[in-house]
Backbone bond lengths (Angstrom), bond angles and torsions (degrees), N, CA, C in turn:
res aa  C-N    CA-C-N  psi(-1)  N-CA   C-N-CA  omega(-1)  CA-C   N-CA-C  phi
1 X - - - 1.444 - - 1.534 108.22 -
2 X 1.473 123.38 128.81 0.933 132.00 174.62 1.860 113.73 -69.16
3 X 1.790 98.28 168.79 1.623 94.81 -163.10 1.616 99.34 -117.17
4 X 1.185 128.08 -157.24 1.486 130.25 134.12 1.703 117.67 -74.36
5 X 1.257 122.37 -45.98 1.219 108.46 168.67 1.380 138.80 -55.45
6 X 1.401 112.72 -23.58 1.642 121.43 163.56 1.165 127.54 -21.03
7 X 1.141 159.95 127.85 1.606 149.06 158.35 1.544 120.03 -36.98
8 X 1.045 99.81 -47.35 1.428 100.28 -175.77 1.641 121.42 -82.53
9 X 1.552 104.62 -24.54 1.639 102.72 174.21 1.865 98.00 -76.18
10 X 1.446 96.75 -54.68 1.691 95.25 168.35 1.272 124.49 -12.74
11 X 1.385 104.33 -77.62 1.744 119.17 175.04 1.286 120.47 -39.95
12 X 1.654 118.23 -39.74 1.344 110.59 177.88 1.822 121.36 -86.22
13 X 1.364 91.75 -26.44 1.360 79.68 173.87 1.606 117.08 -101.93
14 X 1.287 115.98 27.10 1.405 116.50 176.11 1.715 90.84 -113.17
15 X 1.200 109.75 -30.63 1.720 103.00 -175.57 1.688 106.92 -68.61
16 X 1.631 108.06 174.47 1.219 106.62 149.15 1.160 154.77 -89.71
17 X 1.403 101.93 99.97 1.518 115.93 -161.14 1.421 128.92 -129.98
18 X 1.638 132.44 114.64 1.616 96.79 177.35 1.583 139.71 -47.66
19 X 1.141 108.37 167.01 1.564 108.87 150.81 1.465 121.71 -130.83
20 X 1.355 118.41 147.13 1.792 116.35 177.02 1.388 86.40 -86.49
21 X 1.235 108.81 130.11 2.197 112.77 159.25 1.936 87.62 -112.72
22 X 1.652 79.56 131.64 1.804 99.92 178.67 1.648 97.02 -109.92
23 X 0.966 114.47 123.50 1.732 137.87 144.72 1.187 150.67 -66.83
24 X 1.015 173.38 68.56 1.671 164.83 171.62 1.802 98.45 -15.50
25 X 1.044 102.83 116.85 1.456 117.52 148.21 1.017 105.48 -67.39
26 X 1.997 109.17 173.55 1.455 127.61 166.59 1.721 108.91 -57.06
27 X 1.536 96.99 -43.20 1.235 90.47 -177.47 1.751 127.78 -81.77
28 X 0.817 106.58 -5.39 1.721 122.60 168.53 1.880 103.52 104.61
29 X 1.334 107.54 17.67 1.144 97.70 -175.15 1.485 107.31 -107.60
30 X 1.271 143.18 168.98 1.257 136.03 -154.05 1.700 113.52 -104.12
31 X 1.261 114.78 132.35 1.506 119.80 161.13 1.468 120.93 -99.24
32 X 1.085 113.14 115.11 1.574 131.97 168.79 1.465 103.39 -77.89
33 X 1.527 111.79 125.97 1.598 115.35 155.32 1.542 103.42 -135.57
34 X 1.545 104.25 156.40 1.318 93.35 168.49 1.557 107.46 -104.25
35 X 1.275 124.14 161.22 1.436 133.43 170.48 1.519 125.26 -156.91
36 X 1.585 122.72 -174.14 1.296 126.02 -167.07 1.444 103.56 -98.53
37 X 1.578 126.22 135.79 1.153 152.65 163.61 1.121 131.55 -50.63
38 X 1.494 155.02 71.41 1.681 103.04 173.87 1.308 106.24 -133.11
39 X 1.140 126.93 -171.02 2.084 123.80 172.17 1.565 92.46 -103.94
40 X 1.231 113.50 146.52 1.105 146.51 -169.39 1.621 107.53 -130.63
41 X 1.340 149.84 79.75 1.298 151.22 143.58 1.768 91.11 101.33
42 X 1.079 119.22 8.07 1.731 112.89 -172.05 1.937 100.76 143.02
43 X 1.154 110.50 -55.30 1.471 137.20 -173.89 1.105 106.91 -57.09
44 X 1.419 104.71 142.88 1.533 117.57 168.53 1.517 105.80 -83.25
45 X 1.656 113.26 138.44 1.439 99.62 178.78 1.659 86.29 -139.37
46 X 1.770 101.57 157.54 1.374 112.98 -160.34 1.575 100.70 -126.26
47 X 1.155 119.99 129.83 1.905 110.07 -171.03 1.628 107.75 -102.14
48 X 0.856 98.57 136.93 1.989 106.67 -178.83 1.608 89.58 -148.35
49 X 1.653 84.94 153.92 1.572 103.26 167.75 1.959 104.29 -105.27
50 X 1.046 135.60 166.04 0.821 149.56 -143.98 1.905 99.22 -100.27
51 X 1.529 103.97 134.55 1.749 93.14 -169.49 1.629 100.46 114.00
52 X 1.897 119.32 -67.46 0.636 94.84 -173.02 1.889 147.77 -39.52
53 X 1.305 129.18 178.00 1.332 105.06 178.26 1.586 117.24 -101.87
54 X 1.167 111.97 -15.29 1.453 109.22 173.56 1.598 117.32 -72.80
55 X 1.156 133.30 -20.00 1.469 138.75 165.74 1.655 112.69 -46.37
56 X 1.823 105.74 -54.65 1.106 129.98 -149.94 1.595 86.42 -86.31
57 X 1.440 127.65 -51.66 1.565 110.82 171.73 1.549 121.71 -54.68
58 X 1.132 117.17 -17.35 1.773 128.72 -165.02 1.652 85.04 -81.78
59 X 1.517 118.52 -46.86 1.997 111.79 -168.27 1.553 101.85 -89.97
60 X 1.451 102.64 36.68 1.765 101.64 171.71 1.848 92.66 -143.10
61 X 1.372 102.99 -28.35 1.934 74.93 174.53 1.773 80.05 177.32
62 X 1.503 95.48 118.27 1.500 124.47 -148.55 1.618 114.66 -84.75
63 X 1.653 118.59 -0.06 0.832 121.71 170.56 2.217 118.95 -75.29
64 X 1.342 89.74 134.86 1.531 101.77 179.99 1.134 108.68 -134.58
65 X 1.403 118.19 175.30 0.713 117.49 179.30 2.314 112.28 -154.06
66 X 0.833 132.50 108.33 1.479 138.75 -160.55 1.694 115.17 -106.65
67 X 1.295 100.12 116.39 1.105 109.17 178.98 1.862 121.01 -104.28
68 X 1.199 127.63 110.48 1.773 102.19 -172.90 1.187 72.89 -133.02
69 X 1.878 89.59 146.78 1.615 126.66 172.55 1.461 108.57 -106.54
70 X 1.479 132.37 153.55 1.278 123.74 129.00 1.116 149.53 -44.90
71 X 1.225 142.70 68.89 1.408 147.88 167.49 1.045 106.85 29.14
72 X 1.705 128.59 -66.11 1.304 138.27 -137.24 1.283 107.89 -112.90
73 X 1.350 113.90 -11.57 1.717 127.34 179.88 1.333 97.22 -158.55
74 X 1.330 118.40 87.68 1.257 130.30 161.73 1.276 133.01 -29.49
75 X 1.931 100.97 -42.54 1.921 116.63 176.52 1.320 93.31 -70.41
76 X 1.190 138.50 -3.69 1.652 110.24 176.43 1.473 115.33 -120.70
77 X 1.404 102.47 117.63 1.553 113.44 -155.94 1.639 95.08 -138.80
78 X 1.736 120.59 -164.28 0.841 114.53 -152.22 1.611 74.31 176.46
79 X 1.779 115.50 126.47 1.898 117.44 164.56 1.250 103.13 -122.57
80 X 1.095 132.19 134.81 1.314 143.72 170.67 2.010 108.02 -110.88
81 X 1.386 94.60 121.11 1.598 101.66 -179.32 1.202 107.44 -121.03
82 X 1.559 120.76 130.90 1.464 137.47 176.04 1.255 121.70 -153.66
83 X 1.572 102.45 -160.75 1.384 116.82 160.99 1.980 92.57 -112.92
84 X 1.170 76.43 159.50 1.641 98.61 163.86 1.463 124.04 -164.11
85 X 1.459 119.65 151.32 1.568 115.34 170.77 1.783 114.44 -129.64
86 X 1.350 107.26 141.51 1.201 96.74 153.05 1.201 166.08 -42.87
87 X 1.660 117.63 120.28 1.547 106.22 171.70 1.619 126.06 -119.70
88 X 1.221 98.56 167.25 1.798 87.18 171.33 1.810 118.85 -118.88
89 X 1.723 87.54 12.05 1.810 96.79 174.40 1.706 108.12 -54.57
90 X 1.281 105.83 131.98 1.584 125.54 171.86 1.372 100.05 43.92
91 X 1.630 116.81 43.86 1.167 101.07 141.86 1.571 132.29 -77.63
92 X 1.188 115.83 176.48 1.630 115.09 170.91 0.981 117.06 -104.09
């Protein structure tokens, strides 16, 4: 199983690339958004503006799940499955 430190997961999520972040709705059914990537001190960090709805499902039940592709070769991607929570450190 690959890590964040890897080269190759590295590359994709340090490049420019989307990611789909999937959610749990209220109703247990899934929200797809796409958003911006980057590592943060080791960490995967996910950028939203505030409102959106996938944030607001993440501070009701913290499992996600992140998918980023390569732009330029779509088959080479990289999913990362967890929990995660919100922050608003060094936001803008």
């Amino acid at each position: 199983m690959a890590n964040l430190q890897d080269d190759g997961v590295r590359n994709l999520l340090e490049g420019a690339n989307h990611a789909v972040v999937s959610t749990l709705n209220r109703d247990g059914s899934i929200h797809n958004a796409v958003a911006w990537v980057s590592l943060e001190s080791g960490e995967l960090a996910v950028n939203s503006a505030e409102g959106r709805h996938w944030p607001t499902n993440l501070e009701r039940d913290h499992h996600i799940n992140v998918l980023v592709r390569k732009e330029d070769d779509p088959g080479e991607y990289v999913e990362v499955r967890g929990t995660a929570t919100g922050s608003r450190d060094d936001a803008d």
